[in-house]
C-alpha positions in Angstrom: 2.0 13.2 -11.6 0.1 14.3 -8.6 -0.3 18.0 -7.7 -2.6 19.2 -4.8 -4.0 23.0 -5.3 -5.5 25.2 -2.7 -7.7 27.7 -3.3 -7.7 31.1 -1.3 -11.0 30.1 0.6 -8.9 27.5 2.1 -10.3 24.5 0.2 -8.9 22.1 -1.8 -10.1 22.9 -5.7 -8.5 19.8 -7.2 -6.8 16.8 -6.5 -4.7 16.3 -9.8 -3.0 18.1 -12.2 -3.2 16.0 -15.4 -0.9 16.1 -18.5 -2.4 15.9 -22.1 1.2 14.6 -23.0 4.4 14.1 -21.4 6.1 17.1 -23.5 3.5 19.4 -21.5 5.0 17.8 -18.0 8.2 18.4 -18.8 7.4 21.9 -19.9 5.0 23.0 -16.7 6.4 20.8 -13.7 9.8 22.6 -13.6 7.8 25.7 -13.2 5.9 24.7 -9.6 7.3 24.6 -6.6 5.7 23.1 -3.4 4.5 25.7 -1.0 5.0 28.7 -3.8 1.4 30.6 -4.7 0.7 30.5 -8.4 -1.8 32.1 -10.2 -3.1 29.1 -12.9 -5.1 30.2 -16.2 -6.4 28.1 -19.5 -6.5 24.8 -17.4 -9.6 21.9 -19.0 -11.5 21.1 -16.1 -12.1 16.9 -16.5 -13.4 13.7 -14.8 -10.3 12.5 -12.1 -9.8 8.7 -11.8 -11.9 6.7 -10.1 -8.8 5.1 -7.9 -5.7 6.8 -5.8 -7.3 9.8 -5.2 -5.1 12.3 -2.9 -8.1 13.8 -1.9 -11.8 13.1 -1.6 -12.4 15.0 -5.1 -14.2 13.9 -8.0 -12.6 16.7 -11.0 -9.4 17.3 -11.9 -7.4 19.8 -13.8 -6.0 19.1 -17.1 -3.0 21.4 -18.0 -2.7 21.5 -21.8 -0.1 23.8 -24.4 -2.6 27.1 -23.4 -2.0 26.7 -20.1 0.0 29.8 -18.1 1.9 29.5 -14.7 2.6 33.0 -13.2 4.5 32.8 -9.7 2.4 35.2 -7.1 4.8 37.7 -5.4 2.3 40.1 -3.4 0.3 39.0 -0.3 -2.0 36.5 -0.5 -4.6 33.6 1.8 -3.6 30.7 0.8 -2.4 28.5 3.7 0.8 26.5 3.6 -0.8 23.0 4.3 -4.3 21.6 3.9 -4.9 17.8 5.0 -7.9 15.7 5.4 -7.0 13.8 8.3 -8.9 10.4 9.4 -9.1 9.7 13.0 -7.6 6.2 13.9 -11.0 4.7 15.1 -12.1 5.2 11.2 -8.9 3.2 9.7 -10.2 0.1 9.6 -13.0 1.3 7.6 -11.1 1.7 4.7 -9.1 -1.6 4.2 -8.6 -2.4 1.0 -10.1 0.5 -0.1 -8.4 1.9 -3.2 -10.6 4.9 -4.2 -9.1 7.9 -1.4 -5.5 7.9 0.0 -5.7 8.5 3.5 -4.4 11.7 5.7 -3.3 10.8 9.3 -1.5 12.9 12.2 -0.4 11.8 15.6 2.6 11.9 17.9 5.6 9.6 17.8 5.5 7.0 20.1 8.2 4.5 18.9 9.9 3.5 15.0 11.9 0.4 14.2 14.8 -0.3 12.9 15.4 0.4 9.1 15.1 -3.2 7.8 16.0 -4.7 4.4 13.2 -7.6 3.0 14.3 -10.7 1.0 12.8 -8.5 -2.0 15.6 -5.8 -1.0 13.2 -3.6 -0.1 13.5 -0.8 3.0 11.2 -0.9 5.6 10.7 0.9 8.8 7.5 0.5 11.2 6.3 3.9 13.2 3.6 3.5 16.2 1.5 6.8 16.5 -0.6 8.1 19.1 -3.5 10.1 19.7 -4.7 12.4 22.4 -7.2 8.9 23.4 -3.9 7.1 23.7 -4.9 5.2 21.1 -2.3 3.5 18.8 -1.6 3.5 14.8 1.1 1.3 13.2 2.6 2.9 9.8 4.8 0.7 7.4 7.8 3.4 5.8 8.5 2.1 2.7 12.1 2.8 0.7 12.6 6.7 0.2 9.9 7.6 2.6 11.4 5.8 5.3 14.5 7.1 4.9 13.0 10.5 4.6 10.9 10.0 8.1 15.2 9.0 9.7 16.4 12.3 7.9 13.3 14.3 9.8 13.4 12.8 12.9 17.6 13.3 13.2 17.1 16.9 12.5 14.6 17.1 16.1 15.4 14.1 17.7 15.4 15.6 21.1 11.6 16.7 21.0 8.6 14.9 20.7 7.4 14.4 17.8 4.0 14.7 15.7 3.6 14.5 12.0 1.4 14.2 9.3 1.7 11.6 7.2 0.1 11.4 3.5 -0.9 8.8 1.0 -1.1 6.3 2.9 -3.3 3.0 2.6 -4.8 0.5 5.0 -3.8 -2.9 5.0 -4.8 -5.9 7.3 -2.4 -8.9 8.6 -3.9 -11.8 10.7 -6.3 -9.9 12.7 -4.3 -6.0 12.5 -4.9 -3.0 10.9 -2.0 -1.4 10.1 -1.5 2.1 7.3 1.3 1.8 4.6 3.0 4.2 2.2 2.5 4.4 -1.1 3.9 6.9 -4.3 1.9 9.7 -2.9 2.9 9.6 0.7 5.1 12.6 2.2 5.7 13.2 6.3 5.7 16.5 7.5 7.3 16.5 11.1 6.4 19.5 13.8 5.4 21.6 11.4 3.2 24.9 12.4 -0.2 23.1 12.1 -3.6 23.8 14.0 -4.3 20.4 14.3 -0.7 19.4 15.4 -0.8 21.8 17.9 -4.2 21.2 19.5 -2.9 17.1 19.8 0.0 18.1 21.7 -1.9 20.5 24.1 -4.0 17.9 24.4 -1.8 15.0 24.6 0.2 17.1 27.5 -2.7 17.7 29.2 -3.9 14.0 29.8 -0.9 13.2 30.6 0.1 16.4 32.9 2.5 17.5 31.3 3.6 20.6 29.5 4.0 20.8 25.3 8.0 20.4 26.4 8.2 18.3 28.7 6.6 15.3 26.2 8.6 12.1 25.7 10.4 12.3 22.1 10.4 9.1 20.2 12.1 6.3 21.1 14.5 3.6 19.0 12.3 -0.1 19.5 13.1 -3.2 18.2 9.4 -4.5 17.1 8.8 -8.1 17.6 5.7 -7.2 15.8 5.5 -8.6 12.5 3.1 -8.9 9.6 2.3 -11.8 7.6 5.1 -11.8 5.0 8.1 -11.5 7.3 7.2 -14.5 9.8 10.0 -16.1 8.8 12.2 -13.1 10.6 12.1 -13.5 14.2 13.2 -16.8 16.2 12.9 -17.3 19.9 16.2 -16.4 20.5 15.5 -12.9 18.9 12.2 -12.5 20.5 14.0 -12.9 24.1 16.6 -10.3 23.2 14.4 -7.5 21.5 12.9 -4.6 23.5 9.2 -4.8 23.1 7.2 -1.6 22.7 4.1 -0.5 25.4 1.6 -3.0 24.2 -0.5 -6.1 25.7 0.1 -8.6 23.3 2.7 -9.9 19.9 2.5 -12.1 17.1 5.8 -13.7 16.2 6.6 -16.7 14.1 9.2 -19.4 15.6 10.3 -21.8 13.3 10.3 -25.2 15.3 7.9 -27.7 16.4 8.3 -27.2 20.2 7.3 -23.7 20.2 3.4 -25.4 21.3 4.7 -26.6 24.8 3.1 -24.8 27.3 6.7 -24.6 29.4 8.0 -22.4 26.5 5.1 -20.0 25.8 5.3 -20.1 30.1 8.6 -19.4 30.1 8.3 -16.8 27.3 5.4 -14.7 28.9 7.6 -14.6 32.0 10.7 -13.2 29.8 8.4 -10.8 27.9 5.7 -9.6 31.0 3.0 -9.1 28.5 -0.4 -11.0 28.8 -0.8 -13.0 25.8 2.1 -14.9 23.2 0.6 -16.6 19.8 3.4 -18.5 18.2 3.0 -20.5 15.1 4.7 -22.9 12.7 4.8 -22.7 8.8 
């Protein structure tokens, strides 16, 4: 069980509370609450794990049966939120690597539909943007999916820009893309420096004004990574709504999709500059 401490200098002391046994979980868990202010005392101060850190930290704290949780009730400085957020360029640095979770923040461009796998799982692709207009895809995965839907219907008629948590970077055929694991939350238009200093910024290449920015918009991603190709068909591909980029991969399961007339024909249909079909 992962549980993220701020300290009143605004750091991050530790990146995981760790229990001796799960008798002493069920005894201190019940007794924090995300976002409360707790003064923490007796705690063992140990080597954290190596791998799936939530934060770049190399100690951890140990709660154990001496261990006393008092809730705080007078003023205090510990801010609300504390992220260490990557910028998109650095992503592709860290595929495939297991040892940090990564932090990321950007403005809703587009999100997907919710879709079910052959495994049953949920899935719902996101496409962020930063204040270069650059572009980040994020794979939602079961709850935190249907969490990002239950944020974005409370302010669906604003733009919106989130931090999302815990995530890891994976990379299909020759894209980079971030996906969700145990540890990931989204917080949506929350009171943030950082959030707020990407919309100004965002509104201001793009001359606008912080309320006048486009909110995001239902797509229909013919986008797809490596272990759904067997999802979209021409026929889909020629009725689906393509989001703002250059190019697509897509999978079409029949011989003919290498003559030239139909990847011709299907650039024409689509307006983008480059089709790469492919067979099983």
């Amino acid at each position: 069980m992962q549980q993220l401490l701020i300290g009143s200098n605004h750091n991050l002391l530790a990146r995981l509370c760790r229990w001796k046994h799960n008798n002493q979980k069920d005894i201190y868990l019940p007794l924090l609450c995300e976002g409360e202010v707790y003064s923490i005392s007796n705690v063992k101060i140990v080597p954290g794990p190596a791998l799936y850190r939530s934060v770049n930290r190399d100690l951890a704290i140990n709660f154990y049966y001496k261990t006393k949780i008092q809730k705080m009730t007078q003023p205090h400085t510990v801010p609300r939120y504390k992220f260490e957020l990557k910028e998109f360029g650095e992503i592709p640095n860290f595929v495939a690597d297991v040892r940090c979770f990564i932090d990321i923040a950007g403005m809703v461009l587009n999100y997907g539909q919710l879709e079910t796998r052959t495994n049953g799982a949920h899935k719902l692709d996101v496409i962020l943007t930063n204040a270069q207009s650059e572009k980040m895809a994020v794979a939602l995965w079961e709850d935190k999916a249907t969490h990002f839907l239950e944020l974005l219907a409370k302010e669906s008629n604003v733009a919106g820009f989130v931090v999302i948590t815990g995530l890891l970077a994976k990379k299909y055929s020759d894209r980079v893309l971030l996906s969700t694991s145990d540890a990931t939350k989204t917080f949506y238009n929350i009171d943030l420096a950082p959030l707020n200093n990407l919309r100004a910024a965002i509104a201001e290449a793009n001359g606008n004004t912080s309320d006048d920015l486009p909110k995001p918009i239902a797509t229909r991603f013919a986008t797809v990574d490596e272990s759904s190709l067997h999802s979209s068909t021409i026929k889909e591909i020629l009725e689906t709504s393509l989001p703002t980029e250059t190019s697509f991969q897509a999978y079409c399961p029949c011989e003919r999709t290498q003559d030239p007339q139909v990847l011709l024909y299907l650039t024409k249909k689509l307006k983008i500059s480059l089709v790469r079909l492919w067979t099983k």
